[in-house]
TORBARO-763633 format. One record per residue: residue number from 1; chain; x, y, z of N, C-alpha, C, O in turn. Coordinates in Angstrom, 2 decimals. Layout:
% TORBARO-763633
k, c, n.X, n.Y, n.Z, ca.X, ca.Y, ca.Z, c.X, c.Y, c.Z, o.X, o.Y, o.Z
NUM, A, X, Y, Z, X, Y, Z, X, Y, Z, X, Y, Z
...
//
This chain:
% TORBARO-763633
k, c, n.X, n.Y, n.Z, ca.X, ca.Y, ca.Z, c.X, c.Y, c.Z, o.X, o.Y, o.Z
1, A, -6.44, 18.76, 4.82, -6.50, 18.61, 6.27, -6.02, 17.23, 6.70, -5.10, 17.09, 7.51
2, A, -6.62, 16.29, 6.19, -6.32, 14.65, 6.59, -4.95, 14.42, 6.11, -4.29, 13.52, 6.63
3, A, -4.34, 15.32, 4.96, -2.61, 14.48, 4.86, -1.90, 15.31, 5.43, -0.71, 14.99, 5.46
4, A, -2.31, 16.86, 6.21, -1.57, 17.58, 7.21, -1.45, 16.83, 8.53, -0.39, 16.69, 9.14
5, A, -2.70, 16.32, 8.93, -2.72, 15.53, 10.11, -1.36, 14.44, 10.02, -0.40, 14.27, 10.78
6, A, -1.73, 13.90, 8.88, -0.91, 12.31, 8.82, 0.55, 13.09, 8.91, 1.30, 12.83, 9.85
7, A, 0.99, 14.26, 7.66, 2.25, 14.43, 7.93, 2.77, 14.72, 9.74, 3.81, 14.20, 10.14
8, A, 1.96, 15.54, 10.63, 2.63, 15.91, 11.57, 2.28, 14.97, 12.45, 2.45, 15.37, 13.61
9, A, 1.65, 13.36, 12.34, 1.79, 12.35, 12.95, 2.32, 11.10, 12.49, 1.91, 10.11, 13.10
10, A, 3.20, 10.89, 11.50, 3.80, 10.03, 11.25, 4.83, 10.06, 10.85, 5.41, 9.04, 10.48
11, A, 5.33, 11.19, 10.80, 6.43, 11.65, 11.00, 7.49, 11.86, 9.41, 6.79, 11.73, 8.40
12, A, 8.84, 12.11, 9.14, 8.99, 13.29, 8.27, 8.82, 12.39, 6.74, 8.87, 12.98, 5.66
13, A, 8.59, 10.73, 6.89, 8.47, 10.12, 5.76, 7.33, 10.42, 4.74, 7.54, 10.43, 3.53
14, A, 6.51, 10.59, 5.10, 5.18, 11.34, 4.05, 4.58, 12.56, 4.26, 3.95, 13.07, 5.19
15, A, 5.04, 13.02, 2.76, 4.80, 14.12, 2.61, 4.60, 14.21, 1.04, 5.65, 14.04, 0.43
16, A, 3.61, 14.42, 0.32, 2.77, 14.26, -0.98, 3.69, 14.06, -2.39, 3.53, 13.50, -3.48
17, A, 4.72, 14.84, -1.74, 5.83, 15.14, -2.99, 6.86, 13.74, -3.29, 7.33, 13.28, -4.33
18, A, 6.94, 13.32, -1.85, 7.98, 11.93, -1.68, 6.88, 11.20, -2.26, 7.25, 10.59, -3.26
19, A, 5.61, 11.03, -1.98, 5.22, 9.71, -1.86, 4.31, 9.38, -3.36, 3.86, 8.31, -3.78
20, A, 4.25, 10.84, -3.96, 3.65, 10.79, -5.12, 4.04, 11.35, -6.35, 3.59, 10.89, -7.40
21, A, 5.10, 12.62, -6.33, 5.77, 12.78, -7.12, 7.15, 11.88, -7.58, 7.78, 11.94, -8.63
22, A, 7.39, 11.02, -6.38, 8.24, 10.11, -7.07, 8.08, 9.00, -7.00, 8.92, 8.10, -7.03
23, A, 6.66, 8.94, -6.86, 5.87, 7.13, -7.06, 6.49, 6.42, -6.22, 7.45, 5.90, -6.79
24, A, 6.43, 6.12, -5.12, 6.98, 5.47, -4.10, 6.21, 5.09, -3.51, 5.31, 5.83, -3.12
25, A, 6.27, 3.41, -3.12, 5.54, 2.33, -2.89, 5.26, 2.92, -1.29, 5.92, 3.79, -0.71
26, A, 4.39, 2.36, -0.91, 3.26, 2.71, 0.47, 3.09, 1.80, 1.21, 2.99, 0.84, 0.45
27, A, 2.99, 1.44, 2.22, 2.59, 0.47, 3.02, 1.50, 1.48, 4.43, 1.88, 2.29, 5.27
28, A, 0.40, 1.05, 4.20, -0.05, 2.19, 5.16, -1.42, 1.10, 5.89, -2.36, 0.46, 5.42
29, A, -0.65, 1.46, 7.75, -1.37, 0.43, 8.20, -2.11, 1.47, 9.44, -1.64, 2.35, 10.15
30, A, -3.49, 0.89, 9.28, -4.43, 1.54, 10.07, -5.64, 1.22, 10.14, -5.88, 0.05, 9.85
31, A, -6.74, 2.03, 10.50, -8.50, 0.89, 10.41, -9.04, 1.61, 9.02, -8.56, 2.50, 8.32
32, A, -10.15, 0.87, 8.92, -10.65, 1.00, 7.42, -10.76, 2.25, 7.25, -10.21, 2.81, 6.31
33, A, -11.68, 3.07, 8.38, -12.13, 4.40, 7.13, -11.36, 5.43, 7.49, -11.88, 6.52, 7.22
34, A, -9.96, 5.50, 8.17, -8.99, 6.25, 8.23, -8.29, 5.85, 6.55, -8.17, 6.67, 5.64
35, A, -7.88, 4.29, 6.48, -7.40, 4.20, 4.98, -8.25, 4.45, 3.94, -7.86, 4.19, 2.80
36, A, -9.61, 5.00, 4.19, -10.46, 4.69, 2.88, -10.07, 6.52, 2.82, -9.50, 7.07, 1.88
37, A, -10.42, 7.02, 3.75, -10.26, 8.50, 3.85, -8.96, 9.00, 3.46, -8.77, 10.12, 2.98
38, A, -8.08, 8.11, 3.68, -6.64, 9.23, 3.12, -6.46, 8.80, 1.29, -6.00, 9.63, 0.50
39, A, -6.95, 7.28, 0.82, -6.96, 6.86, 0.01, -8.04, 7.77, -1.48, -7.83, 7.65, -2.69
40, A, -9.36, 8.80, -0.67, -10.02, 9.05, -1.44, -8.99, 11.02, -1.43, -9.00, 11.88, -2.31
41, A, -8.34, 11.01, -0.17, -7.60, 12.65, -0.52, -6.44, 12.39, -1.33, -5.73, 13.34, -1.65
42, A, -6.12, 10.96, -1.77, -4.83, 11.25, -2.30, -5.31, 10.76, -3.87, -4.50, 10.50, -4.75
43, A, -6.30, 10.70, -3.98, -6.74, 9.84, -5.68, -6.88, 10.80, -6.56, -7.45, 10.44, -7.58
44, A, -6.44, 12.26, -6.53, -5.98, 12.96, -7.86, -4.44, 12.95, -7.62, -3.94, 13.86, -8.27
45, A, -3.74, 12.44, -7.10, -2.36, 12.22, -7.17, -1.63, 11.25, -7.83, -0.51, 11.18, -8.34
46, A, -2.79, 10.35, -7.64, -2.45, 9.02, -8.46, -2.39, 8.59, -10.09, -3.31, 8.73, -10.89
47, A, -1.36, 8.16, -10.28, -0.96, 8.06, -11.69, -2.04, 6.96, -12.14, -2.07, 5.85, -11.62
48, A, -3.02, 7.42, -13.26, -3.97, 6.60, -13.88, -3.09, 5.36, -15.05, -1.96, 5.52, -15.52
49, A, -3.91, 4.32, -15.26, -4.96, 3.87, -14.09, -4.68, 3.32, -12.63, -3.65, 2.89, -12.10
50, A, -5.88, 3.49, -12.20, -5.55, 2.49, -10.98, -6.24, 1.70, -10.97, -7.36, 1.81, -11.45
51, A, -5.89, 0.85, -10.52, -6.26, -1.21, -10.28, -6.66, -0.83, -8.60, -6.02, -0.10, -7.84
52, A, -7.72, -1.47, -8.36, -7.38, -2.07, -6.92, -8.40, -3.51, -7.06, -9.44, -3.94, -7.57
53, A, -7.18, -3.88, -6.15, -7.46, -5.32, -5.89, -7.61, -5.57, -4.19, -6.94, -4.89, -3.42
54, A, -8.42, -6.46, -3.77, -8.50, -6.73, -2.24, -8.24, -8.44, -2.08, -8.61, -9.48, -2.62
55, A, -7.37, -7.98, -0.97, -6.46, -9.28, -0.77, -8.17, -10.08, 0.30, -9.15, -9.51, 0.77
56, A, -7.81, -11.38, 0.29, -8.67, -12.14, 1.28, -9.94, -12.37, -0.13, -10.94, -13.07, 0.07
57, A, -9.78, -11.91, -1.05, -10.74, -12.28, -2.80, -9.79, -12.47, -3.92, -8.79, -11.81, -4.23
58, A, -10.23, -13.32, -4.34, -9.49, -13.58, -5.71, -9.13, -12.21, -6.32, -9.69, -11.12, -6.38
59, A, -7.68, -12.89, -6.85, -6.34, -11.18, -7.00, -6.51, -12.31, -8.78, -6.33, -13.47, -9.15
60, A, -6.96, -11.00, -9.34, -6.44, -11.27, -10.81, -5.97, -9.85, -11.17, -6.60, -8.79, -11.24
61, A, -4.45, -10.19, -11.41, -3.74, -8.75, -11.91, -4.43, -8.20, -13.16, -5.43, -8.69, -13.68
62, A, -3.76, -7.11, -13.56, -4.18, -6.86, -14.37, -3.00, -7.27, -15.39, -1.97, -7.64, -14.83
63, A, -3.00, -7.24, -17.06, -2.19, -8.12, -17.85, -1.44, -7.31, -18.28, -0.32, -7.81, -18.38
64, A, -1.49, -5.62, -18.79, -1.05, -4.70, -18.90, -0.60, -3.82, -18.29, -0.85, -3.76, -17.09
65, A, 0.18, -2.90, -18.88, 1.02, -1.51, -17.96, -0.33, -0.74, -16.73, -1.06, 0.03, -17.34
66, A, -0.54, -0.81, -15.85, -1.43, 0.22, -14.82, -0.40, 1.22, -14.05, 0.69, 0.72, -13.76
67, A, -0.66, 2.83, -13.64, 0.05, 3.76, -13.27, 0.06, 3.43, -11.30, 1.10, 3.51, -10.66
68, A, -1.20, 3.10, -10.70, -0.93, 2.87, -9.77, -1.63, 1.67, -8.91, -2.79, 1.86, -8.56
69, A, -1.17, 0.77, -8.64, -1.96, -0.21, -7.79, -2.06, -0.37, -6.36, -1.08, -0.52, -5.63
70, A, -3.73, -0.33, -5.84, -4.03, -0.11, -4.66, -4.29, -1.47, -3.91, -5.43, -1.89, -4.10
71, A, -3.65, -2.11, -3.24, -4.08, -3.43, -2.42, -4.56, -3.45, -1.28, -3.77, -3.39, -0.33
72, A, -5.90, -3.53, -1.04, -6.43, -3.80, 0.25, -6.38, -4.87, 0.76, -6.81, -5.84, 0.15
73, A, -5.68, -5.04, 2.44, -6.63, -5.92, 2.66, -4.96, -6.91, 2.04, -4.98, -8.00, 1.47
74, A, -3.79, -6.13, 2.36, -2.35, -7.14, 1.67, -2.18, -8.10, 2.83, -1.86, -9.25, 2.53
75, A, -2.30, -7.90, 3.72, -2.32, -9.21, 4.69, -2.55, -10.13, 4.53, -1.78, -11.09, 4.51
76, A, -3.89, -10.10, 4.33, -4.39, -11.99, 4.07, -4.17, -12.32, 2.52, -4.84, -13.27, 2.10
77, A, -3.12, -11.51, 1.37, -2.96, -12.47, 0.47, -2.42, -13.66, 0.59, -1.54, -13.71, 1.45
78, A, -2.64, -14.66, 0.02, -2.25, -15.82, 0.00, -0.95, -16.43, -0.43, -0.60, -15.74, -1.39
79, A, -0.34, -17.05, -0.30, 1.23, -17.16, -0.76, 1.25, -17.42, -1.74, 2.25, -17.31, -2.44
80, A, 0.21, -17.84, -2.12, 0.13, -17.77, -3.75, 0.38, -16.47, -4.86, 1.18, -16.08, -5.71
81, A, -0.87, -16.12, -4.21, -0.62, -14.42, -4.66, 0.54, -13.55, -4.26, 1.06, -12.73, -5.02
82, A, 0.92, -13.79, -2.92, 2.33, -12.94, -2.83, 3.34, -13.32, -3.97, 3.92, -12.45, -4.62
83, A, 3.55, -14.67, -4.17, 4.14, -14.90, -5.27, 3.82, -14.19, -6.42, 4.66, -13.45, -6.92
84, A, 2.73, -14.31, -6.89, 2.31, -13.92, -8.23, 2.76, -12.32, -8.66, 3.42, -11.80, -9.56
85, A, 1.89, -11.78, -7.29, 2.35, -10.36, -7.17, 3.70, -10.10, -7.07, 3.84, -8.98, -7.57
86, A, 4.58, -10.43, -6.77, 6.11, -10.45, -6.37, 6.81, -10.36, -7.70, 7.59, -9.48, -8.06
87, A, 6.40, -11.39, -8.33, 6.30, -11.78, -9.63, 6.37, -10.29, -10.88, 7.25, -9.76, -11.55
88, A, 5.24, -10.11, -10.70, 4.48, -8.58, -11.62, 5.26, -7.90, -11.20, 6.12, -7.50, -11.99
89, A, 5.31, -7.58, -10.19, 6.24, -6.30, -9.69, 7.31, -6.01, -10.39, 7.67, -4.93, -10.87
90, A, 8.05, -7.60, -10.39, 9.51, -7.23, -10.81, 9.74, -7.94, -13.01, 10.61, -8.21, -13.83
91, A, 8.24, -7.87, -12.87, 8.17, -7.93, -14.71, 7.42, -7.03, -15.22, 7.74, -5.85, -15.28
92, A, 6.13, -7.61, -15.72, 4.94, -6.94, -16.41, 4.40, -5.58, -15.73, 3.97, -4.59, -16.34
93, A, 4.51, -5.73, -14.32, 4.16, -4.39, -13.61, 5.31, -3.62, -13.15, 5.02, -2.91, -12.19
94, A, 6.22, -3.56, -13.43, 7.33, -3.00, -13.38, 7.56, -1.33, -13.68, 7.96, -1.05, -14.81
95, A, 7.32, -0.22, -12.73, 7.41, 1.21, -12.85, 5.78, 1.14, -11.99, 5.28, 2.27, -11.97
96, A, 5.09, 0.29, -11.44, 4.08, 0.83, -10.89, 4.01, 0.81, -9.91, 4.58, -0.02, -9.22
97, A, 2.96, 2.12, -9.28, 3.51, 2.87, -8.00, 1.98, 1.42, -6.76, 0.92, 0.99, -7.22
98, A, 2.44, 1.19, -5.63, 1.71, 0.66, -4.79, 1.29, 0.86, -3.69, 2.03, 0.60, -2.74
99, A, 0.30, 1.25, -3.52, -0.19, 1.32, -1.86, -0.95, 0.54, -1.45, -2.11, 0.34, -1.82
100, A, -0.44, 0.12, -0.78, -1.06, -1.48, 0.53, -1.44, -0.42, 1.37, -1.10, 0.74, 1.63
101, A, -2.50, -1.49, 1.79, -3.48, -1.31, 3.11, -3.52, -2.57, 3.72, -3.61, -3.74, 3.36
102, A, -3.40, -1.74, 5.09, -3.51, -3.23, 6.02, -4.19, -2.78, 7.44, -4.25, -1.58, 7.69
103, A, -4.48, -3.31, 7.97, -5.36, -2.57, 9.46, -4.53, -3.43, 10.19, -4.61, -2.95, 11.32
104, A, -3.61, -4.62, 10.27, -2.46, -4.72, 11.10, -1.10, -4.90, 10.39, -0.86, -5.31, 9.25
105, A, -0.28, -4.47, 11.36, 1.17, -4.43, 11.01, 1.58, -6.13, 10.44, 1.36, -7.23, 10.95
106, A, 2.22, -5.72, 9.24, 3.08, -7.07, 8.84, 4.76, -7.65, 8.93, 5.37, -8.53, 8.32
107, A, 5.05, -6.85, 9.83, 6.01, -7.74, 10.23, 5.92, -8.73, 11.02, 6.83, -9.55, 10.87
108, A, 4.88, -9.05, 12.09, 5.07, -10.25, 12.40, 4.86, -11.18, 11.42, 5.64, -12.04, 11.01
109, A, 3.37, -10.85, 10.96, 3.70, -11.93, 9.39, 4.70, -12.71, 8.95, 4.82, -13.93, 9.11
110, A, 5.71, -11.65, 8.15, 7.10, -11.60, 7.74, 8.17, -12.79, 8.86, 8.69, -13.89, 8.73
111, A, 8.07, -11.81, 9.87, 8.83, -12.87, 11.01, 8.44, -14.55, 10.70, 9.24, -15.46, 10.48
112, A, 7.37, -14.60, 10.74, 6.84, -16.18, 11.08, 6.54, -16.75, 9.44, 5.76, -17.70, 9.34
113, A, 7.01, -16.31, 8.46, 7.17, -16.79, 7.09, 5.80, -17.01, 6.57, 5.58, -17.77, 5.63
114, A, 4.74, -16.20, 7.30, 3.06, -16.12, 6.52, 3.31, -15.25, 5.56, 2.50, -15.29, 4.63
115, A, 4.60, -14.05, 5.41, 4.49, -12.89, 4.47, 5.78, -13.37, 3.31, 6.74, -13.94, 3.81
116, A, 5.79, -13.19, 2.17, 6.81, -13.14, 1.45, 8.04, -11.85, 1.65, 7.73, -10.66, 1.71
117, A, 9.32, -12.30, 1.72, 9.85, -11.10, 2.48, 10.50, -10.35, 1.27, 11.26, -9.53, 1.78
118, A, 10.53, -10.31, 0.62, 11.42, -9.78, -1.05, 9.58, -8.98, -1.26, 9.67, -7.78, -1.01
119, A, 8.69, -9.24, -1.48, 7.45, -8.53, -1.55, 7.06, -7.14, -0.57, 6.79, -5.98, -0.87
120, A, 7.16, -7.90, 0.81, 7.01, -7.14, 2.17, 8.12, -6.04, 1.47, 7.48, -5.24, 0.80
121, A, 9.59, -5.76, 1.41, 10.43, -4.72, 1.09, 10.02, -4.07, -0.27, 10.38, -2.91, -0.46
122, A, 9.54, -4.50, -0.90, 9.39, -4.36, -2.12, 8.18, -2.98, -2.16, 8.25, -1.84, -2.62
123, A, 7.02, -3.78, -1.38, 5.94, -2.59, -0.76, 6.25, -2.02, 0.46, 5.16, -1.87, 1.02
124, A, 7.18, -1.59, 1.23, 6.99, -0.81, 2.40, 8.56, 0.12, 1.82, 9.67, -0.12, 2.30
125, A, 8.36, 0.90, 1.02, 9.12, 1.63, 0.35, 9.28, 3.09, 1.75, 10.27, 3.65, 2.23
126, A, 7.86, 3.24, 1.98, 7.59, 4.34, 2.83, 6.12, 3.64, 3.44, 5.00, 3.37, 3.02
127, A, 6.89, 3.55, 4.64, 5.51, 3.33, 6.05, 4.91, 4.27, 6.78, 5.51, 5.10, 7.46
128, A, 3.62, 4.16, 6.68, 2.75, 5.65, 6.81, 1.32, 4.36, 8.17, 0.47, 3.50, 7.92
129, A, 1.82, 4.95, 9.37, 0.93, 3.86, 10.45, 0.23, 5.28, 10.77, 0.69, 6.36, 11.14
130, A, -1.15, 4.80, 10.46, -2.03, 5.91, 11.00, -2.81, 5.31, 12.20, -3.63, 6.10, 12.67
131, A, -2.74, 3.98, 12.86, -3.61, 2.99, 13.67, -3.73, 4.40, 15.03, -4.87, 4.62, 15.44
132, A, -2.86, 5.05, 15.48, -3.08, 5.70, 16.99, -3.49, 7.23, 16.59, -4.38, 7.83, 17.19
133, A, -2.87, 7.69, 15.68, -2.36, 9.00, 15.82, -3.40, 9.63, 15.08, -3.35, 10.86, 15.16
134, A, -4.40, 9.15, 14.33, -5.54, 9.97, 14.37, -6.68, 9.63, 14.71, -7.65, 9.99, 14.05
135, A, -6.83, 8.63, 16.12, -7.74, 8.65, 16.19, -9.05, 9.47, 16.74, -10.25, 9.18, 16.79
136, A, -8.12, 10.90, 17.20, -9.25, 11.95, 17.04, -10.08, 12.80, 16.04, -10.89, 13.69, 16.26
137, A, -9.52, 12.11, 14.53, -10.35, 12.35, 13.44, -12.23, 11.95, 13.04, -12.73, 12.29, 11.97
//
């Protein structure tokens, strides 16, 4: 029910098969328990293990191969960590699938050089904004 909703409100980019059969990075911005709720319908989709880490607390990656990593809360990482993470992505974590959470949009971020922008593209593979369109859930 909740990823029928999302497909016929966010239009033709997510849809279970794009976003999980071919592991394709996520950027999905909206309030918490809309993301906690689509996050707990899509967690037999997800390629084990999964990591999650929450940005705005100390980010210690993990050191080994993980199938999918969940970042809450990617906004307030620190430029430190965008680095670091930026980093993994394109080494040690390299083939793993990501979904960011954010409850506001990061492009202004990006604009005003608070966001790393090679990271920001890196995770918004497919943008899934649930902030309006369900809030009759």
């Amino acid at each position: 029910m909740l990823l029928d909703q999302i497909a016929m409100n966010t239009g033709p980019s997510w849809h279970l098969d794009v976003c999980f059969s071919r592991r394709a990075n996520l950027l999905v911005v909206g309030p918490t328990d809309i993301t906690a709720a689509l996050l707990d319908t899509v967690r037999p989709h997800l390629e084990e293990p999964v990591t999650i880490l929450r940005g705005g607390e100390p980010v210690t990656l993990p050191a080994g191969r993980i199938g999918t990593l969940i970042l809450n809360n990617v906004w307030s990482l620190t430029p430190g960590q965008q680095a670091e993470l930026n980093e993994a992505l394109n080494g040690r974590l390299s083939g793993t699938q990501v979904i960011s959470i954010s409850p506001i949009c990061l492009m202004p971020l990006l604009r005003d050089g608070r966001f790393l922008d090679t990271l920001y593209y890196r995770l918004n593979t497919i943008f899934v904004d649930v902030r309006d369109s369900l809030s009759g859930l």
